[in-house]
C-alpha positions in Angstrom: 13.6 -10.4 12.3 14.3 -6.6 12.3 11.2 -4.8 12.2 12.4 -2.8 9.0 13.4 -6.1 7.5 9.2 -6.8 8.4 8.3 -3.5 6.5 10.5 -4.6 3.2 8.7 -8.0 3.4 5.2 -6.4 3.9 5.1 -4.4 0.6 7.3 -6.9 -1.4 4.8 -9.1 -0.5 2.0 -6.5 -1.6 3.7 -6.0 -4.7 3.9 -9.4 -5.7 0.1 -9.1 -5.0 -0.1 -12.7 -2.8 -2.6 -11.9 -0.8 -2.7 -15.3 0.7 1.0 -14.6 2.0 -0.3 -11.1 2.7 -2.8 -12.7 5.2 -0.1 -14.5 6.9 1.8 -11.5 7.5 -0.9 -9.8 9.1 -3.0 -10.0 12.6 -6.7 -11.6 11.4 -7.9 -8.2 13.4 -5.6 -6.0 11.6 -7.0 -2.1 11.2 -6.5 -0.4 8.3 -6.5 3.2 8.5 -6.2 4.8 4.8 -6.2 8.6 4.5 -9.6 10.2 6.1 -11.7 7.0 5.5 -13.0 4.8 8.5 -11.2 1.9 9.6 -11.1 -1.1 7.5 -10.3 -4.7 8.0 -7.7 -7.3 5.8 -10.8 -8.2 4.2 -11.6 -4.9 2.8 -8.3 -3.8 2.4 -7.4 -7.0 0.4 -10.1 -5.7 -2.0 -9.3 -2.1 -2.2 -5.4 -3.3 -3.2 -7.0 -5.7 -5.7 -8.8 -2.8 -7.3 -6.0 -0.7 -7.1 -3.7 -3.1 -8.8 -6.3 -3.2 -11.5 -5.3 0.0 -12.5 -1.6 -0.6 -12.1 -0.9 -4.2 -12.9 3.3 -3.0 -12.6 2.5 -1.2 -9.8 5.2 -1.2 -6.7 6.6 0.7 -4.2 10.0 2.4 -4.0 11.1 3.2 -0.1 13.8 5.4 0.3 13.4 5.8 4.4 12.6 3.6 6.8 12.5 4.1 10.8 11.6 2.7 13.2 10.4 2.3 17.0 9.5 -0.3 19.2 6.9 -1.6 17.9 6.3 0.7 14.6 8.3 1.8 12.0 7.3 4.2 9.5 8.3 4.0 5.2 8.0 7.0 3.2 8.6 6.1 -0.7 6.5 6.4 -3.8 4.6 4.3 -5.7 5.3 3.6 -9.1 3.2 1.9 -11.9 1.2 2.4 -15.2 -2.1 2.9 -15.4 -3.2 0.2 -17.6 -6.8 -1.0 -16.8 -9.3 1.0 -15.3 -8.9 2.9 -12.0 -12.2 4.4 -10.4 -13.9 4.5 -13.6 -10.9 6.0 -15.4 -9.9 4.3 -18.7 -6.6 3.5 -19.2 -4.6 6.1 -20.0 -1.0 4.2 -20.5 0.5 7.2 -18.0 3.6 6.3 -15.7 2.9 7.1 -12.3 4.8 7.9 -9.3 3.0 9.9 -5.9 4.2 9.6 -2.3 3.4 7.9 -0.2 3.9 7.4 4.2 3.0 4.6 6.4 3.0 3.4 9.9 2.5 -0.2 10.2 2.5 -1.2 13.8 3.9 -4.6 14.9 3.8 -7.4 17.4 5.2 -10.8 17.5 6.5 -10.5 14.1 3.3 -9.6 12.3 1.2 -6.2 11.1 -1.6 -5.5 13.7 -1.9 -1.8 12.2 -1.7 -0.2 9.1 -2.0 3.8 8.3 -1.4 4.8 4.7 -1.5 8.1 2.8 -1.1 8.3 -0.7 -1.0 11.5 -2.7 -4.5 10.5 -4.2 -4.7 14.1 -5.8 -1.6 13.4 -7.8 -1.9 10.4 -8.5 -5.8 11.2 -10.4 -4.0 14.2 -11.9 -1.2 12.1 -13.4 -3.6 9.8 -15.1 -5.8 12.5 -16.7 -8.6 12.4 -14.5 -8.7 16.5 -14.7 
């Protein structure tokens, strides 16, 4: 499988929020590096998404580029959704989202070893009326 055609599956699969196929996708000592935080593990990230999809039960992502190298290949999209439920202590505010967002997932053998993610977390708090 192409290893942009790995990408598409990796966030359709996040979408569809099945984090049991999500697990299977991944190495069990995958890194997750999102924005300035520390490294995390599938264990940690699995939770963070869960939270996050709290927020944005509709939420998805919307790639327009994809490219790609050996052994990573780097999406830049958006991400899309509305914030229905609660989202770090936020009450719903039924607002339609949509920040950028960049990643590098690094591959081997067919599966995610390592993630980076940035999301426009500023925008994205601004857009749901947290200031």
């Amino acid at each position: 499988m192409d290893i942009r055609e790995i990408a598409r599956n990796f966030y359709a699969t996040i979408d569809a929020q099945d984090w049991d196929r999500l697990a299977n996708l991944v190495s069990p000592d995958l890194t997750v590096h999102l924005g300035s935080a520390n490294p995390i593990g599938f264990d940690d990230w699995r939770k963070s998404l869960t939270e996050f999809f709290a927020g944005f039960p509709d939420g998805h992502h919307v790639m327009d580029d994809f490219v790609s190298d050996a052994d990573k290949v780097v999406t830049r999209g958006r991400f899309q959704g509305t914030h229905t439920g609660i989202f770090h202590g936020v009450e719903p505010s039924g607002n339609c989202v949509s920040v950028g967002v960049i990643h590098i997932d690094r591959v081997e053998n067919g599966i995610v070893v390592e993630h980076f993610g940035q999301l426009d977390g500023l925008g994205l708090m601004h857009q749901i009326g947290a200031f």
